[in-house]
VOKOLVEX-45879 format. One record per residue (C-alpha): residue in one letter; x, y, z. Coordinates in steps of 0.02 Angstrom, whole numbers, plus 50000, padded with zeros to 5 digits. Each point is the difference from the previous one (the first is absolute). Example, Ala and Ser with C-alpha at 12.3 -4.5 7.8 and 13.67 -1.06 7.14 Angstrom:
<recs>
A506154977550390 S500695017249967 
</recs>
This chain:
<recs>
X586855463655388 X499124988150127 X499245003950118 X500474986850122 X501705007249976 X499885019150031 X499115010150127 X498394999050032 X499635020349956 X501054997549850 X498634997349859 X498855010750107 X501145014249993 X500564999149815 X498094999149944 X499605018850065 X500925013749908 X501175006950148 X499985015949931 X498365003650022 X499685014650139 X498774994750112 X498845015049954 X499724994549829 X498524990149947 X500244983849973 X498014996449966 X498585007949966 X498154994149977 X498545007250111 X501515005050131 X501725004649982 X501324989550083 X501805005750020 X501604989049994 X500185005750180 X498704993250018 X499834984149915 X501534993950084 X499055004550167 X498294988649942 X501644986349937 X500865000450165 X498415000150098 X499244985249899 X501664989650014 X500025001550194 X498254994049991 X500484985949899 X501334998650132 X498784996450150 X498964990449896 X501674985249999 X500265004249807 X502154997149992 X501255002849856 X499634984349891 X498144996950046 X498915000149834 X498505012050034 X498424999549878 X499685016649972 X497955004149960 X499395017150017 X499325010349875 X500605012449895 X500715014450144 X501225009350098 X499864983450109 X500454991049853 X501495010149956 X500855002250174 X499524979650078 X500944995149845 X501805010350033 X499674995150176 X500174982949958 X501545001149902 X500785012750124 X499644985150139 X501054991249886 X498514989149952 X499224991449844 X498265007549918 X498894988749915 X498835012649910 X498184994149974 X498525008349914 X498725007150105 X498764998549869 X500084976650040 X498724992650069 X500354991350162 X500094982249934 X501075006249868 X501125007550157 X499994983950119 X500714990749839 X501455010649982 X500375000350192 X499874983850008 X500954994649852 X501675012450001 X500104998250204 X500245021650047 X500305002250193 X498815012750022 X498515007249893 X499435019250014 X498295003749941 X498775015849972 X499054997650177 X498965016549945 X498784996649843 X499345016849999 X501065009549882 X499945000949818 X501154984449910 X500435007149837 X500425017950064 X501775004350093 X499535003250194 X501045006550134 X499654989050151 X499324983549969 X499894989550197 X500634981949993 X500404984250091 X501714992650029 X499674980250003 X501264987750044 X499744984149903 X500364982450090 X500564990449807 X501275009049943 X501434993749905 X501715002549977 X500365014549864 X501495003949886 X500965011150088 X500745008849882 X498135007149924 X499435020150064 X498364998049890 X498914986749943 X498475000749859 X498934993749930 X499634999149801 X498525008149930 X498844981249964 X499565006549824 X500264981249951 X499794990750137 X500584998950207 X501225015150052 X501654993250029 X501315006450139 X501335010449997 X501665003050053 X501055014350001 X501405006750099 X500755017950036 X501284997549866 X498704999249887 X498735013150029 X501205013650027 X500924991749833 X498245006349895 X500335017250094 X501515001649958 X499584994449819 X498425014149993 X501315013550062 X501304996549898 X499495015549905 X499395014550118 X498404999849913 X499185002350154 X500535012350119 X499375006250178 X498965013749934 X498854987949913 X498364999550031 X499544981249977 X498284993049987 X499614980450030 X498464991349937 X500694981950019 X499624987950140 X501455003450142 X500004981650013 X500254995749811 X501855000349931 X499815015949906 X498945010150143 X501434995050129 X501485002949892 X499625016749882 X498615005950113 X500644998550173 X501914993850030 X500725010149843 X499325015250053 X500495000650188 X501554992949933 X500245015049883 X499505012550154 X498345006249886 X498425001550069 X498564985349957 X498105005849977 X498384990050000 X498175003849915 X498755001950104 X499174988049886 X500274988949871 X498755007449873 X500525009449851 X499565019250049 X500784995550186 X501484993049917 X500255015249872 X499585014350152 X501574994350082 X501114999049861 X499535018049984 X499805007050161 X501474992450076 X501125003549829 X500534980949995 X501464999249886 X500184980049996 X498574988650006 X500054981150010 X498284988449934 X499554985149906 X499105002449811 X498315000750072 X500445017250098 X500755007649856 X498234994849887 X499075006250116 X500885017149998 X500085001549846 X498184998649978 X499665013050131 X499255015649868 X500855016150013 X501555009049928 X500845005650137 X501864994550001 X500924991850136 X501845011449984 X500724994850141 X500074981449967 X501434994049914 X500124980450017 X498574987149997 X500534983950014 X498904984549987 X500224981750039 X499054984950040 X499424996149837 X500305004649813 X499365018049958 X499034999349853 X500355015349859 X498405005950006 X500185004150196 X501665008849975 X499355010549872 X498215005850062 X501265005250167 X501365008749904 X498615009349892 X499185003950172 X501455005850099 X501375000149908 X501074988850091 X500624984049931 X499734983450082 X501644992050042 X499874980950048 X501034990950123 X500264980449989 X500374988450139 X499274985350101 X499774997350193 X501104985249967 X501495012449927 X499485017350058 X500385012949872 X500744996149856 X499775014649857 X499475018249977 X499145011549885 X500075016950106 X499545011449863 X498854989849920 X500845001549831 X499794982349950 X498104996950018 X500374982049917 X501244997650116 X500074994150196 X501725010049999 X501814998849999 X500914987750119 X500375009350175 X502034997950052 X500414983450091 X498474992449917 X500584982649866 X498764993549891 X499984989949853 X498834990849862 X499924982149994 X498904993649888 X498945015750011 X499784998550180 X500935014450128 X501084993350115 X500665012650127 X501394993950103 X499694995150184 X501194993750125 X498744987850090 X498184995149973 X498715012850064 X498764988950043 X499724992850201 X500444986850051 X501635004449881 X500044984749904 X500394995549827 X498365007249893 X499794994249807 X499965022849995 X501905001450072 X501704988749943 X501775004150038 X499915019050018 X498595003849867 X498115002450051 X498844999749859 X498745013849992 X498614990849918 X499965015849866 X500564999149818 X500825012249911 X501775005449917 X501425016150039 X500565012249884 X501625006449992 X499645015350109 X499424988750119 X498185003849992 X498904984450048 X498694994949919 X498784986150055 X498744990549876 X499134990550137 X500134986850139 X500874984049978 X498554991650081 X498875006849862 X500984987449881 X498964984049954 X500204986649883 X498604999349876 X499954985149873 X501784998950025 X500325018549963 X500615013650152 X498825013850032 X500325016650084 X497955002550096 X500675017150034 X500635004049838 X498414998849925 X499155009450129 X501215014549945 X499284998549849 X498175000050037 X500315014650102 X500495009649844 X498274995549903 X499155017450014 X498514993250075 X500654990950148 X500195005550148 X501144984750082 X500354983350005 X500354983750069 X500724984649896 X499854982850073 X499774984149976 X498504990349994 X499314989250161 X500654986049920 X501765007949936 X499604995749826 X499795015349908 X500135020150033 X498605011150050 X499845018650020 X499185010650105 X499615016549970 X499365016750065 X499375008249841 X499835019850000 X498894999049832 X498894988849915 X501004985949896 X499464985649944 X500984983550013 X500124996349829 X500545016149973 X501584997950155 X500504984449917 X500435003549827 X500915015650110 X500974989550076 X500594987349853 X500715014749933 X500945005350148 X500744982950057 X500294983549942 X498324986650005 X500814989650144 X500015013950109 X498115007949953 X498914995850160 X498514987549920 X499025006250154 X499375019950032 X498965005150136 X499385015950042 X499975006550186 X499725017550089 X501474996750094 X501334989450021 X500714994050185 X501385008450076 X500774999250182 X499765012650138 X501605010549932 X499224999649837 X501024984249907 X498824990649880 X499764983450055 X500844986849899 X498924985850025 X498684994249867 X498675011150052 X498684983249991 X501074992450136 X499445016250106 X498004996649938 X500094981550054 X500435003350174 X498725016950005 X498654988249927 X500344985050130 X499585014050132 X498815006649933 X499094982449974 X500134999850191 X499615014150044 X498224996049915 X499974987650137 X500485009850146 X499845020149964 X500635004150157 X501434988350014 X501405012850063 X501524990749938 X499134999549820 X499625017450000 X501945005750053 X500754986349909 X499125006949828 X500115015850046 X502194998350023 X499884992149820 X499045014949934 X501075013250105 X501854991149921 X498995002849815 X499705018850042 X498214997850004 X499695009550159 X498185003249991 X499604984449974 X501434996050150 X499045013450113 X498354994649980 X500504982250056 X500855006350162 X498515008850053 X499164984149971 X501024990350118 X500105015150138 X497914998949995 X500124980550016 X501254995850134 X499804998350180 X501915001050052 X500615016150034 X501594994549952 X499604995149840 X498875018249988 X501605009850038 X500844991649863 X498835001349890 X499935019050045 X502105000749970 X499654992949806 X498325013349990 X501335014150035 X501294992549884 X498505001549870 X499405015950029 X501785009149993 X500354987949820 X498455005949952 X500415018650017 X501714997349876 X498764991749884 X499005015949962 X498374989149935 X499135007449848 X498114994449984 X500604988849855 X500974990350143 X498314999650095 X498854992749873 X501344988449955 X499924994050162 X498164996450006 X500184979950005 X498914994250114 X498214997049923 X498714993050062 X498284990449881 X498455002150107 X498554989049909 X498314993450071 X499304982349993 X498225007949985 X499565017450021 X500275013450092 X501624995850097 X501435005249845 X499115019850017 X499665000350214 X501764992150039 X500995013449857 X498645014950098 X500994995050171 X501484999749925 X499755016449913 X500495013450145 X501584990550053 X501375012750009 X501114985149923 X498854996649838 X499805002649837 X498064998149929 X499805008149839 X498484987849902 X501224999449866 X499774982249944 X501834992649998 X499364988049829 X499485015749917 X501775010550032 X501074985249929 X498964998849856 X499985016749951 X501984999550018 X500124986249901 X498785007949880 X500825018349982 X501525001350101 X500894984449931 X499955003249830 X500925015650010 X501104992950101 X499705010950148 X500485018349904 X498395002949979 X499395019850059 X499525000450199 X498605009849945 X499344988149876 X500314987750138 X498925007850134 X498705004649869 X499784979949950 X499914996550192 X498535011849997 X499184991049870 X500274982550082 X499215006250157 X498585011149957 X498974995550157 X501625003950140 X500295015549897 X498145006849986 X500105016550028 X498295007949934 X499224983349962 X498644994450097 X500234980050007 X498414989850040 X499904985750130 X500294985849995 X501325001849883 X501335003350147 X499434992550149 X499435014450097 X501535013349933 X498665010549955 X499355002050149 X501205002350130 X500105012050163 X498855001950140 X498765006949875 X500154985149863 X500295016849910 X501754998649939 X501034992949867 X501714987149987 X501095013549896 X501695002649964 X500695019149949 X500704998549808 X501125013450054 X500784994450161 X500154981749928 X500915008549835 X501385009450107 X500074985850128 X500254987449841 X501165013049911 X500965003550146 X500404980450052 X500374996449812 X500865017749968 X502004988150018 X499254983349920 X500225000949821 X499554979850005 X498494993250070 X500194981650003 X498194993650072 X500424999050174 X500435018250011 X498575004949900 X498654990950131 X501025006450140 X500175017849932 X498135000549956 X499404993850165 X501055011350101 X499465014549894 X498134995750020 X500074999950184 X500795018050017 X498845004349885 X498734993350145 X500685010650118 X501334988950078 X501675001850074 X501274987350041 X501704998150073 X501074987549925 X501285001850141 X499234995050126 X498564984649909 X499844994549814 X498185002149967 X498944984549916 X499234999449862 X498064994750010 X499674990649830 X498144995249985 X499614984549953 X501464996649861 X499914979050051 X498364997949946 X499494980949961 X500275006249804 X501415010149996 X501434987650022 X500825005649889 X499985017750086 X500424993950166 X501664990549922 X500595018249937 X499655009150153 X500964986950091 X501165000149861 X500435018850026 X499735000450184 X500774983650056 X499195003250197 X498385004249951 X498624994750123 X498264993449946 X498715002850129 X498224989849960 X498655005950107 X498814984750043 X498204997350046 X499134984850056 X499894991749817 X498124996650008 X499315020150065 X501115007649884 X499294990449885 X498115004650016 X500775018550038 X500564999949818 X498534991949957 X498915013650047 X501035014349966 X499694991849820 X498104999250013 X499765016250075 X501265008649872 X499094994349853 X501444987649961 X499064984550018 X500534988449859 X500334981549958 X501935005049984 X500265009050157 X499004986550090 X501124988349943 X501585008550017 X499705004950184 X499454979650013 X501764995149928 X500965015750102 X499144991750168 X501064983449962 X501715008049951 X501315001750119 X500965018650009 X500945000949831 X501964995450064 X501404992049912 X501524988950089 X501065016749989 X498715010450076 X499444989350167 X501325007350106 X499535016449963 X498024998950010 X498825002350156 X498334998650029 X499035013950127 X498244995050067 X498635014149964 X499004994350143 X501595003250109 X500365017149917 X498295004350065 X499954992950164 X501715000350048 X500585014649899 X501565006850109 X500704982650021 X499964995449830 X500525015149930 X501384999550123 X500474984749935 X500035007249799 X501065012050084 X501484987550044 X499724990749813 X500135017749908 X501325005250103 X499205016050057 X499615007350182 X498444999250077 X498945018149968 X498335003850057 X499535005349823 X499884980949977 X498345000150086 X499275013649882 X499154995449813 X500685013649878 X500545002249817 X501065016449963 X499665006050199 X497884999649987 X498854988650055 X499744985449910 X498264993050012 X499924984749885 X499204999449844 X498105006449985 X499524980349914 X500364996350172 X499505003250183 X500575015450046 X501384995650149 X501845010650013 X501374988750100 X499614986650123 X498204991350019 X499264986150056 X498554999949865 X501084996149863 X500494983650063 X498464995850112 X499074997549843 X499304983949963 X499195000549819 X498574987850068 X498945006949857 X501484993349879 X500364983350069 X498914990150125 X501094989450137 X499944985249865 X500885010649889 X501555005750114 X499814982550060 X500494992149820 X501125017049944 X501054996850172 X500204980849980 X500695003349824 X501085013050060 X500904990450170 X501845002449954 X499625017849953 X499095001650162 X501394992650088 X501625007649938 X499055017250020 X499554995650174 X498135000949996 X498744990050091 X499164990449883 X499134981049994 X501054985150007 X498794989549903 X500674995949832 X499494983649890 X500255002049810 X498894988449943 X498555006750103 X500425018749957 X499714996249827 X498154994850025 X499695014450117 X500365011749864 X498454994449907 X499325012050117 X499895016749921 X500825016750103 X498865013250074 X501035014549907 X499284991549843 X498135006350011 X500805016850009 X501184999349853 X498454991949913 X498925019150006 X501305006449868 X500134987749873 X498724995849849 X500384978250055 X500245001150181 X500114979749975 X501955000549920 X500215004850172 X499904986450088 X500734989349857 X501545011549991 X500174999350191 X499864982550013 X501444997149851 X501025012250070 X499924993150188 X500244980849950 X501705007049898 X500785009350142 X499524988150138 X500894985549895 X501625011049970 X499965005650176 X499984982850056 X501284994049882 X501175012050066 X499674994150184 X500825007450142 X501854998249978 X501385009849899 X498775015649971 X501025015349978 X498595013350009 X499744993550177 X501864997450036 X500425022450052 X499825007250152 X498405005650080 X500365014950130 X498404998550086 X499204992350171 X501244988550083 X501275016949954 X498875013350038 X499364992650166 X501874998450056 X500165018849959 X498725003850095 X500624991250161 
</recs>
């Protein structure tokens, strides 16, 4: 049947059961609508397509989300005897221009009203009837065009025609398996192939009445399927998991067929939902490309994606399913290496019993050739699926297509030793992956397909944005560009929080009501997700290393920090948490007892947890004597970290090291009193001091586990914070020949960096923290990624008043004194005259005023001269005259290696300093 060739009405009318009275429900969700008066909403929706120029033929673009708006535009169209090209709300507008520009459609109807919720079925949703000035000619013989899922790749267009479509519902009711009395309940996207058909055009079709959840979280999900008595339900694995995970024993009676489709449904799923409900899981097959092809109703073939439906011819060839197909699906309809003279290959494997049951083994595009040998990808992820400790699976190939790797979501410890010899048992050695990683989670689309692309083709295109956005924080298209990435891997708080980036850093309102469209696309995902605070410390990535050149700045810049609403300060030393995983938590291979666990955290941090100690200054740098009293203590409650820690851990049976940091820190800061919500920002972590000059090695594995890790250096000018440590040392009783000399050699090193780190480390002045405090600080702000709070401007660890430590002046926050100081009674001008000379390309790549002079040879004979710090230093030693000698040596050394090095190629001075010429633009 064309529909070029029959009336206009005709496909209209034959879609809507005509024996359904107009007083019967034909929908229900947070309203009832009739048929009586659905066909009203139709009729009144076609004549507005009718004034809008819309005319039998046109190809409209059809955009609106999920709604009784949805559902009534579209039968207008076809009852105007036009074509609908069906688009996901959920694209982002460049994604949409593509499409309109590339397949041509007449007219484009979009959501014009943002405010209601995406994800959630809505009665009236207001829109916008556009009439495009490029469109091209269409095939007039489509009703409906798609578009295919993009699981591997760019969605390709779809054709089909009224013959078709009301062929699959003719197909689905060639048994009266579903009847008018059902009660039918649809969790699939209306504008995905198995949404439309089951959901929404098989059930009007049938004269039954169609029902929506108010929301797409479990309990929503399982009130309705009670209250409302549904009797058929329609959803992809994920829905049926989720159910079946919901805790209870109450029975659903009513229900008699569950049918799932979209993706293979795992065993496991259909028997944790059977043993839950007692309903069996029946699984339809079929492809946008085909429409419906097979059908489990009753769910008695769990292996099984059912028996081929009447009119439907498929057969093997070469393992592959071929379903016959009278033209290519694909637009433009041209010859396509998928369709050839009446077959259309569905990219699955798999083989037909005699009964006529299907069964697939995989896609066709999941066959590679491996040293010569073919290799089923999927096949083996079948198989890793059925190791007892994995959770799922993705097979691919390597980046450079040479050999297989898997990765996998584990549910237990297991080591990969262990998973190999598993697998050479199971399968033959070509096919064992020679590559395993572990991850949390593996990628899926939107509607919940895994994504199969090598998941470190996804990480090189997340790390070159990242690399920029080290650059430019606030770059807009950065922060929505990464953020679409992270939103199409189903890692939506990581999605949100870079939306609400780019809504506080643009100036367009455009772009901010955009932005505000993906926040609300977020928010409702985020409500189906149903977060556990596992998922939130998991998604505690963004770490920041505060450590001072000097002394003083690492503890005031981590006190402004402290009352941010946005971040997480717990004085756990980051070095110190890795170690003691690798020291206790390792070895048993993450099983050990949580208890035991918490208990050797206690150990490794007897000063944070010191409750009924008295600690002595200086040991913590003024902890001790916090509040506006100096009479309180840094502490955090044993008992409220213990629950926190048990609580976040209570669904990890493994704690790889990344978890365990995250889990710990999180923990430590509820324990502190805190409260965060990871809906809205993703908190970051505060790490003190983790980069220092000797811990490479340290800074390589925090970078290593947190690949955007931020190292922030606090500087001084080079020659005051060098008589400040000078004197802290001689009035602390820790004047020595080796400290003397190692705060000598510290003076000439650069901040400790490495050619991976560079991008990713910034310098602060702590003159302009003092004297400009809200403009730098500010300016962290846009570099941490966090909003601007006036808790920045207050000094506080745990919420008290932190007053510095009691070796030193006693000052809280901002002062002038600190920095004012000259040390005269340290070094005379002679001194700072020779230190600064030595010191030019520090002084100038820091941007401090210092003397221009510089002449090696000469410099060398002025340091003849002894230092005025040196009579000092002298009153503690037995032979104050090494001094001078040792001084001398030392000086001569690193003034030749400094000049050898020269001015050129010098890393250390090569990161970015976010001080003066930045913070005087952000104060104009």
């Amino acid at each position: 049947m064309l529909l070029s060739s029959v009336n206009k009405q005709a496909f209209y009318q034959a879609l809507i059961s005509n024996t359904a009275e107009p007083s019967r429900l034909a929908m229900k969700f947070s309203s009832s609508v009739t048929y009586g008066q659905l066909f009203e909403e139709i009729e009144s929706g076609r004549l507005r397509l009718s004034e809008a120029g819309v005319k039998e033929g046109d190809l409209i673009a059809l955009q609106v989300k999920s709604s009784l708006t949805f559902v009534y535009l579209l039968f207008a169209i076809w009852k105007q005897g036009a074509q609908a090209m069906l688009l996901d709300s959920r694209l982002k507008r460049t994604e949409t221009e593509a499409l309109l520009q590339e397949y041509g459609p007449h007219y484009h109807i979009c959501s014009a009203d943002q405010s209601h919720p995406l994800a959630s079925f809505t009665e009236e949703v207001s829109f916008e009837i556009v009439k495009l000035q490029h469109s091209k000619d269409c095939e007039p013989e489509n009703v409906l065009q798609l578009f295919t899922s993009g699981s591997t790749g760019k969605p390709k267009a779809i054709g089909r025609t009224a013959e078709a479509i009301l062929g699959d519902l003719h197909k689905l009711t060639a048994e009266p398996l579903l009847s008018r009395d059902d009660r039918v309940l649809a969790l699939s996207p209306l504008t995905h192939t198995f949404g439309l058909l089951n959901g929404l055009l098989l059930t009007l079709f049938t004269g039954a009445c169609l029902y929506f959840p108010r929301s797409h979280q479990s309990q929503s999900i399982l009130q309705t399927l009670r209250e409302e008595k549904i009797s058929v339900m329609y959803g992809v694995p994920f829905h049926y998991k989720l159910l079946g995970q919901v805790p209870g024993t109450e029975s659903l009676p009513e229900l008699k067929h569950a049918i799932s489709a979209g993706e293979a449904l795992s065993l496991e799923v259909y028997q944790a939902f059977h043993d839950r409900f007692g309903v069996r899981i029946g699984q339809q097959y079929g492809t946008s490309e085909t429409g419906v092809l097979t059908m489990d109703w009753d769910g008695k073939n769990p292996e099984s994606v059912g028996r081929l439906l009447p009119g439907v011819s498929l057969r093997i060839k070469n393992n592959e399913v071929l379903a016959a197909l009278p033209e290519s699906p694909y637009l433009p309809r041209i010859v396509n290496e998928r369709w050839s003279e009446g077959w259309f290959n569905t990219s699955d494997t798999g083989s037909i019993n005699e009964e006529q049951l299907l069964y697939l083994a995989g896609r066709t595009d999941s066959i590679k050739i491996i040293g010569g040998l073919k290799v089923n990808l999927q096949e083996i992820e079948l198989k890793l699926k059925h190791h007892p400790k994995i959770r799922d699976a993705l097979v691919c190939l390597s980046e450079d297509n040479e050999i297989i790797e898997a990765h996998v979501e584990l549910q237990e410890s297991l080591q990969e030793s262990s998973l190999l010899e598993w697998c050479r048992e199971q399968m033959a050695d070509y096919k064992v992956p020679r590559r395993f990683f572990w991850t949390s989670k593996l990628p899926r689309t939107s509607t919940g397909k895994l994504i199969r692309i090598n998941p470190h083709l996804l990480k090189h295109e997340e790390e070159r944005l990242q690399k920029q956005l080290y650059q430019e924080p606030q770059k807009v298209s950065l922060l929505l560009e990464l953020g679409a990435l992270y939103e199409k891997q189903g890692r939506l708080l990581e999605a949100g929080d870079l939306y609400r980036r780019a809504k506080r850093s643009t100036v367009s309102s455009e772009t901010r009501l955009r932005i505000e469209e993906d926040l609300t696309r977020i928010h409702i995902l985020m409500e189906r997700a149903a977060f556990t605070k596992r998922d939130y410390a998991a998604s505690l990535n963004k770490v920041v290393s505060i450590y001072c050149y000097g002394r003083s700045g690492t503890h005031l810049m981590k006190s402004l920090l402290d009352g941010h609403p946005n971040i997480i300060l717990t004085m756990l030393n980051g070095m110190e948490i890795f170690k003691l995983w690798q020291s206790t938590i390792k070895p048993s291979e993450g099983s050990m007892d949580k208890e035991e666990i918490v208990e050797a955290i206690f150990q490794t941090f007897p000063d944070e947890f010191n409750e009924g100690c008295i600690l002595e200054e200086p040991k913590q740098n003024g902890m001790c004597a916090l509040g506006e009293g100096r009479d309180q203590i840094f502490t955090i409650e044993r008992i409220r970290f213990k629950k926190e820690f048990l609580e976040i851990t209570e669904t990890s049976d493994l704690m790889d090291r990344t978890f365990f940091y995250q889990a710990v820190q999180l923990a430590a800061s509820c324990a502190l009193g805190r409260a965060y919500d990871f809906t809205s920002e993703l908190p970051v972590i505060i790490e003190g001091g983790i980069h220092f000059a000797t811990s490479v090695a340290e800074t390589e594995q925090l970078i290593e586990l947190f690949p955007y890790a931020k190292l922030f250096h606090m500087i001084r000018n080079p020659v005051i914070a060098f008589a400040s440590a000078l004197n802290y040392q001689l009035h602390a009783g820790k004047a020595s020949i080796y400290n003397l000399c190692f705060q000598l050699q510290a003076l000439f090193h650069g901040i400790p960096v490495a050619a991976r780190w560079a991008d990713r480390t910034y310098l602060v002045k702590l003159e302009d923290l003092h004297v400009k405090p809200e403009a730098t600080l500010e300016l962290i702000c846009k570099h941490l990624g966090i909003e601007w709070n006036e808790s920045l401007l207050h000094s506080t660890f745990g919420g008290m008043k932190w007053w510095n430590s009691l070796s030193s002046e006693v000052v809280s926050g901002f002062n002038t004194r600190t920095i004012s100081k000259s040390y005269d009674e340290l070094l005379s001008s002679f001194d700072k005259f020779r230190l600064e000379s030595m010191l030019r390309i520090k002084y100038q790549a820091w941007g401090y005023s210092g003397h221009d002079y510089y002449n090696y040879d000469n410099l060398r004979e002025l340091l003849a001269f002894p230092f005025k710090f040196e009579k000092q230093y002298g009153e503690f030693l037995e032979n104050p005259a090494i001094i001078r000698t040792m001084v001398h040596r030392l000086c001569m050394k690193l003034l030749a290696e400094e000049h050898e090095l020269g001015d050129t190629d010098r890393l250390e001075y090569q990161v970015q300093l976010l001080s003066e010429r930045q913070v005087e633009n952000a104060v104009r």
